[in-house]
C-alpha positions, 0 to 999 in steps of 0.5 A: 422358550429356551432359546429365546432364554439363551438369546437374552443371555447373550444380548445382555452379553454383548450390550451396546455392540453395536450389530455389523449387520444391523444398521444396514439391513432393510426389510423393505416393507412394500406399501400396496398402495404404490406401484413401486419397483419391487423392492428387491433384498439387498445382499446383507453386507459382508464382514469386510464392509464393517469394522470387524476384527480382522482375524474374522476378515483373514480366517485361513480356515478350511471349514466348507459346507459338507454338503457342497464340498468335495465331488458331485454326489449321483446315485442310481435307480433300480432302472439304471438312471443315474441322478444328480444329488443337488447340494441343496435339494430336500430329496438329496439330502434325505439321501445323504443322511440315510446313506451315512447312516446305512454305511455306518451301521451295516458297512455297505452301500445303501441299496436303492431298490425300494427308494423314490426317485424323480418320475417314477411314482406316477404313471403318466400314459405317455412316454413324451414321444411325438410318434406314439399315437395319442390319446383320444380327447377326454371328456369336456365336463358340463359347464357347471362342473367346469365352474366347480373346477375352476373356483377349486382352483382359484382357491387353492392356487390363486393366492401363491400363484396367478395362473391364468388372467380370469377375465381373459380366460371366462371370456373364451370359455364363455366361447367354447360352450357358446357352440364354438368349442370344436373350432377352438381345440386347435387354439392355445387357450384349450391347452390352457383349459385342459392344464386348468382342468387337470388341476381342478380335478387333482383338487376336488378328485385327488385319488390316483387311479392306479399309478396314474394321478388325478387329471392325468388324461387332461394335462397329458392330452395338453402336453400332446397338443403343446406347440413349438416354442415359436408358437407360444412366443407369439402369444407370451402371456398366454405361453407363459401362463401354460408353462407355469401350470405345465411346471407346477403339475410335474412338481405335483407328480414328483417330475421334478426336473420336467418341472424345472425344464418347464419352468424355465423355458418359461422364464426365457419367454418371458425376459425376452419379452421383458416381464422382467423389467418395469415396463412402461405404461403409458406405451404398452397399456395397464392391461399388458403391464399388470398381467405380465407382472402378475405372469413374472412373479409366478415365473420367478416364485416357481423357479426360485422354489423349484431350483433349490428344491432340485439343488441347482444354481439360481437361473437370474441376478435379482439386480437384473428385475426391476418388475414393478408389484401388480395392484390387487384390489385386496392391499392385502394380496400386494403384501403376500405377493411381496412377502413371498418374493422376499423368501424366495430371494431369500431362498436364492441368498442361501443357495448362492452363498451356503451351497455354493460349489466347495462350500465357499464364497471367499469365507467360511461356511459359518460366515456364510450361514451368519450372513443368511441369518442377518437376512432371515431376521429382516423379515422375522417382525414382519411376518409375524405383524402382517401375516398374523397366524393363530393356532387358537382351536377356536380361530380358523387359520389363513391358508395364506398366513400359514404357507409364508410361515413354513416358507419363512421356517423352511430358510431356517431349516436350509440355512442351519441344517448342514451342521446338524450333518456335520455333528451326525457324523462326528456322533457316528465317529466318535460318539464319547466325544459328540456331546463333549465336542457340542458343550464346547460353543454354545453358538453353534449349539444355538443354531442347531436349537433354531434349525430344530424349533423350526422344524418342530413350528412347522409340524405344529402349522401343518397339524393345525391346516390338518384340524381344519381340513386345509391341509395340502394334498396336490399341490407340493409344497405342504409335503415339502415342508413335513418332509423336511422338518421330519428328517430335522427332528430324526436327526437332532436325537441321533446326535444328541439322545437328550433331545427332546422328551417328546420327540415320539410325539412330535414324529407321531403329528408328522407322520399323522400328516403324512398319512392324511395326505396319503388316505387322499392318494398321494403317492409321493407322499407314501414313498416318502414316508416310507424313506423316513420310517426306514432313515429313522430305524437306521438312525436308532440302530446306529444310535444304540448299536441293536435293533431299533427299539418300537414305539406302541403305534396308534391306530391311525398308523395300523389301518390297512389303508394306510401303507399298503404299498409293498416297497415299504419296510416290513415294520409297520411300528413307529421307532423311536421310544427314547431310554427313559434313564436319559437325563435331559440337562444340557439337553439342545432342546428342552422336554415340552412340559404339556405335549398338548400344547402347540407352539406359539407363534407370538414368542416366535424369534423376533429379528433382534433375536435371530441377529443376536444368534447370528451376531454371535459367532466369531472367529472361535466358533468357525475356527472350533467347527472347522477342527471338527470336521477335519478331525472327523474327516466330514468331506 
C-alpha cells in the first residue's frame, strides 16, 4: 500500500523521536471478565503537556476548519422550511460541496428543488397532532409470526444495541396472547410491543408501500398512544427503552431531528435516574444495575451517532459517566460493547475539537485533527486483533466485525476530510497551482491519501456484506457509510485528476450498493443517490469546463426499477470516465494493479502507522495550509 510505503519513509525519518502523543495514550482494552467502570477515552494530551517546540505551542496562525468557521450555514426546502446545516453533519456536507460546485461552474445559487431533506422522503400518515383522530389499531400478527419478528430483530439489532430486556419482555408477551391482550393496550409494554413490531417488519418486509415505510402503522399508533414524560419517568427502564426505538425508527426514516429530539429526552430520564453512574449493586440488585447498563450505552451510542450526524454539540462530558460494562454471557459481546463506546467517544473528540465553533480550540485545525489521529491510532491494533474481518470470497464475514470497521474508517474519514474541501476550492480557484500547492507538504498529502483509502475500505466492507447478503436496508447506518466515502471518492479526482485509475470502478460498487438498497425500498437511499450522481457531474463539469463526460453503465444501473423516481437527473449513465492522457506520477493515490482485488484488512495502518502520519505535522504544514486558505479565501 503506498501509504504504508510513505509512512515507513517517514519513520525511518524520524527514528528515535520519540512520539509526544506516544507514551500516554491508552487504548484501554476491557477485560469482559471484570465489571469495571468503562474505561472512558481519555483526551490525548495536547502539544502544551510535551516538550514540543515552542513555535508549535505560539503558532498565531489563522488556519480554521472551513467547515466550522464563518457564519452558520441554512438552507431552505421547496416548502419553505428552513434548515441548519451542521459543521459536521454528513448531509451538510454533501451540501456544502454540491453548492461550491454548483456555484463555480454555473455562477448561481444551488437550487434545492429536486434535494432530500430531514422528514420528506416518508409519509408517515400522521401529522403528530393530538387533535387529529387516530388511527384505528393495526392488526396483532399470530403468535408465530410475532416470534418471526422479533427473532428478526434481535438479530439485526440486538448486537449494536439493546432494545428491549428479553426475559421481561417474552414474559408479557406470554401475557398478551395468554387472552389478557385487551386489558394490556392501555400499558407501556404495548407501545414497546408495537415500536418491536414496526421494527420487525421493516426487517423482513422492507418495501415501502407508496411513500409510506414498512411498519408504519404500527410505530405510529405507538406514537399516538405515547404518555406524558411523567408517565415514562414512572417506570425509567421500560420508558427508555421505548425512546430509543422511537429514536432509532426516525433515524431509518430519515427524521433525523425527531430522531435526536427522542434520543435525547432518553438521555434526561435516564441520568435522572442515574444510569450514568456506577450504580451500587448490593443496594438496587443486578437485575436493575445490569439492564440500566445495558439501557445507558444504547442511549449514549445513539446519541453520540445521531448528534454528529445532524452536526450539533455533544450533549454529556464523558467525565461525568461512570456506568460500569453489563456482563454478557458471550465475553465476546462485552468487548464489542466496549469497542463501539470507544468510537463513538471517538466520534465526540472530533466533533469537540475539529468542529468546534470557529474551528479552534486555543490552536489550529491541523493540530486539532493530529490530536484525533493520536486517538484514532489507539484503537487501530485493537480492532484488527479483537474484531478480525475477512473479506476471503470463501469465509463469511461478521456483521458485528464489520460494522465496528466502518465506524472506525468513518472517524477517519471525519477527521481528515475538511482538508480535501479545503484543496477542492483552491482546485476550483486556481487550478494551475492546485497540484503544484499539493507537492508542496507531503504531510497533508499523507492525510487526504488516508481520508481516500478510508473511503475506498469501506466500499470494499459494505461489497462484501452485499455478496453475502448482509447488507443494511433498514436500519441506517450502512447508507451512512456508502454515503459518506462515496462523496470522498468524488471528491479526491476533481482535486487531483491523477487520482485513482480505477476510480470509475470504485463508484461503480458504491452505487451498486446504493441501488441494492433502493431494489429493497429505501427511499433514502434513492434520493441519496441521486444527489451524488447530480454532485458527480457538477464536479466534472467544473473539473473539465464541458459537459460532463459518460461512463458505459452496466446493466444493474439500467433496470427500469432501479431509478424510476422523477426528481432524479435525466441522465441515467454514470460520469466519471477519466482522460486516459493523464499521467498518474505523483498521483495521491496509486491506480489498483488487479481491480478485482479488494482491500486487505491485514496490512490495514497499524496505531504506530497512523502515529507516524500524525506526528509528522509541524508547525510548517499548519502554517503552509493556513496560507492557502487565506490566499484562496476558503471561509
Amino acid at each position: 500500500m503506498e501509504l504504508q510505503q510513505k509512512i515507513a519513509r517517514i519513520e525511518q525519518k524520524e527514528k528515535g523521536q520519540a512520539s509526544p502523543f506516544s507514551s500516554n495514550f491508552d487504548t484501554q482494552t476491557i477485560d469482559p471478565k471484570d465489571r469495571e467502570r468503562v474505561p472512558t477515552m481519555e483526551r490525548t494530551s495536547t502539544p502544551d503537556d510535551h516538550n514540543e517546540p515552542r513555535e508549535l505551542e505560539d503558532l498565531d496562525s489563522e488556519l480554521a476548519n472551513p467547515l466550522s468557521s464563518g457564519p452558520p450555514a441554512f438552507m431552505s426546502a421547496a416548502n419553505g422550511r428552513t434548515f441548519y446545516l451542521g459543521t459536521s453533519s454528513n448531509w451538510s456536507f454533501t451540501r456544502r460541496v454540491l453548492s461550491l460546485a454548483h456555484q463555480h461552474l454555473y455562477q448561481e445559487v444551488l437550487p434545492t428543488e429536486s434535494l432530500i431533506f430531514d422528514e420528506t422522503t416518508y409519509e408517515l400518515g400522521w401529522d403528530g397532532l393530538r387533535t387529529t383522530p387516530s388511527l384505528d389499531f393495526p392488526v396483532v400478527p399470530t403468535r408465530d409470526h410475532t416470534m418471526y419478528l422479533i427473532n428478526a430483530v434481535k438479530f439485526r439489532c440486538g448486537q449494536l444495541y439493546h432494545l428491549f430486556e428479553e426475559e421481561v419482555f417474552m414474559s408479557s408477551l406470554q401475557q398478551f396472547y395468554s387472552g389478557d391482550g385487551q386489558s394490556m393496550t392501555n400499558s407501556l409494554w404495548y407501545i414497546h410491543f408495537l415500536l418491536i413490531l414496526a421494527f420487525g417488519k421493516g426487517f423482513v418486509q422492507p418495501k415501502a408501500q407508496g411513500r409510506k415505510p414498512p411498519g408504519v402503522s404500527y410505530f405510529v399508533k405507538a406514537l399516538q398512544l405515547l404518555p406524558d414524560p411523567t408517565a415514562l419517568y414512572r417506570d425509567p427502564m421500560l420508558g427508555t427503552e421505548i425512546l430509543c426505538c422511537i429514536a432509532l425508527y426516525y433515524q431509518c426514516v430519515d427524521f433525523r431531528t425527531s430522531a435526536h429530539n427522542y434520543i435525547g429526552q432518553a438521555m434526561r430520564i435516564a441520568m435522572a435516574q442515574g444510569m450514568h453512574t456506577s450504580m451500587p449493586v448490593e443496594a438496587l440488585g443486578d437485575d436493575m444495575v445490569q439492564r440500566s447498563g445495558k439501557i445507558w450505552w444504547t442511549i449514549y451510542i445513539l446519541d453520540r451517532e445521531m448528534t454528529s450526524l445532524m452536526g450539533l454539540p455533544q450533549s454529556i462530558n464523558d467525565r461525568y459517566v461512570q456506568t460500569q460494562l453489563p456482563t454478557f454471557a458471550d465475553p465476546s459481546e462485552t468487548m464489542s460493547l466496549g469497542m463501539h463506546i470507544k468510537l463513538s467517544q471517538i466520534i465526540a473528540e472530533v466533533n469537540s475539537t475539529i468542529y468546534v465553533i470557529n474551528g479552534r480550540i486555543n490552536r489550529t485545525f491541523l493540530l486539532s485533527t493530529k490530536t484525533a489521529l493520536a486517538n484514532i491510532a489507539g484503537l487501530a491494533d485493537e480492532l484488527r486483533e479483537s474484531f478480525p474481518l475477512y473479506l476471503d470470497p470463501g469465509s463469511g464475514v461478521s456483521r458485528i466485525s464489520a460494522y465496528l470497521h466502518l465506524q472506525y474508517h468513518q472517524c477517519i474519514i471525519l477527521a481528515t476530510r475538511p482538508l480535501l474541501f479545503c484543496f477542492l476550492k483552491i482546485r476550483f480557484e486556481s487550478p494551475e497551482s492546485c497540484l503544484e500547492s499539493l507537492n508542496a507538504s507531503q504531510n497533508v498529502r499523507n492525510l487526504m491519501q488516508m481520508c481516500l483509502e478510508s473511503a475506498q475500505n469501506i466500499i470494499s466492507i459494505l461489497s462484501n456484506l452485499q455478496n453475502q447478503g448482509l447488507l443494511e436496508t433498514f436500519l441506517p447506518f450502512d447508507l451512512e457509510s456508502v454515503f459518506v466515502s462515496t462523496i470522498i471518492l468524488l471528491m479526491g479526482p476533481a482535486i487531483d485528476p491523477r487520482v485513482l485509475e480505477s476510480h470509475p470502478n470504485w463508484l461503480e460498487k458504491a452505487y451498486a450498493i446504493f441501488d441494492e438498497m433502493i431494489r429493497d425500498g429505501n427511499q433514502v437511499a434513492r434520493f441519496r443517490r441521486s444527489e451524488l450522481q447530480q454532485l458527480h457531474e457538477t464536479l466534472l463539469g467544473c473539473v473539465y469546463g464541458d459537459q460532463p463526460r459518460q461512463l458505459a453503465v452496466p446493466d444493474l444501473f439500467q433496470q427500469a426499477d432501479v431509478l424510476p423516481n422523477p426528481a432524479s437527473p435525466s441522465v441515467t449513465p454514470i460520469p466519471g470516465a477519466m482522460p486516459q492522457s493523464i499521467r498518474y506520477d505523483d498521483a495521491l493515490l496509486r491506480p489498483d494493479t488487479d481491480l478485482d482485488v479488494e482491500c486487505d484488512f491485514s496490512t490495514m495502518l497499524t496505531s504506530a502507522e497512523i502515529m507516524a502520519v500524525a506526528d509528522s505535522i509541524e508547525s510548517y504544514d499548519t502554517e503552509w495550509v493556513s496560507n492557502a486558505m487565506v490566499e484562496h479565501s476558503i471561509w
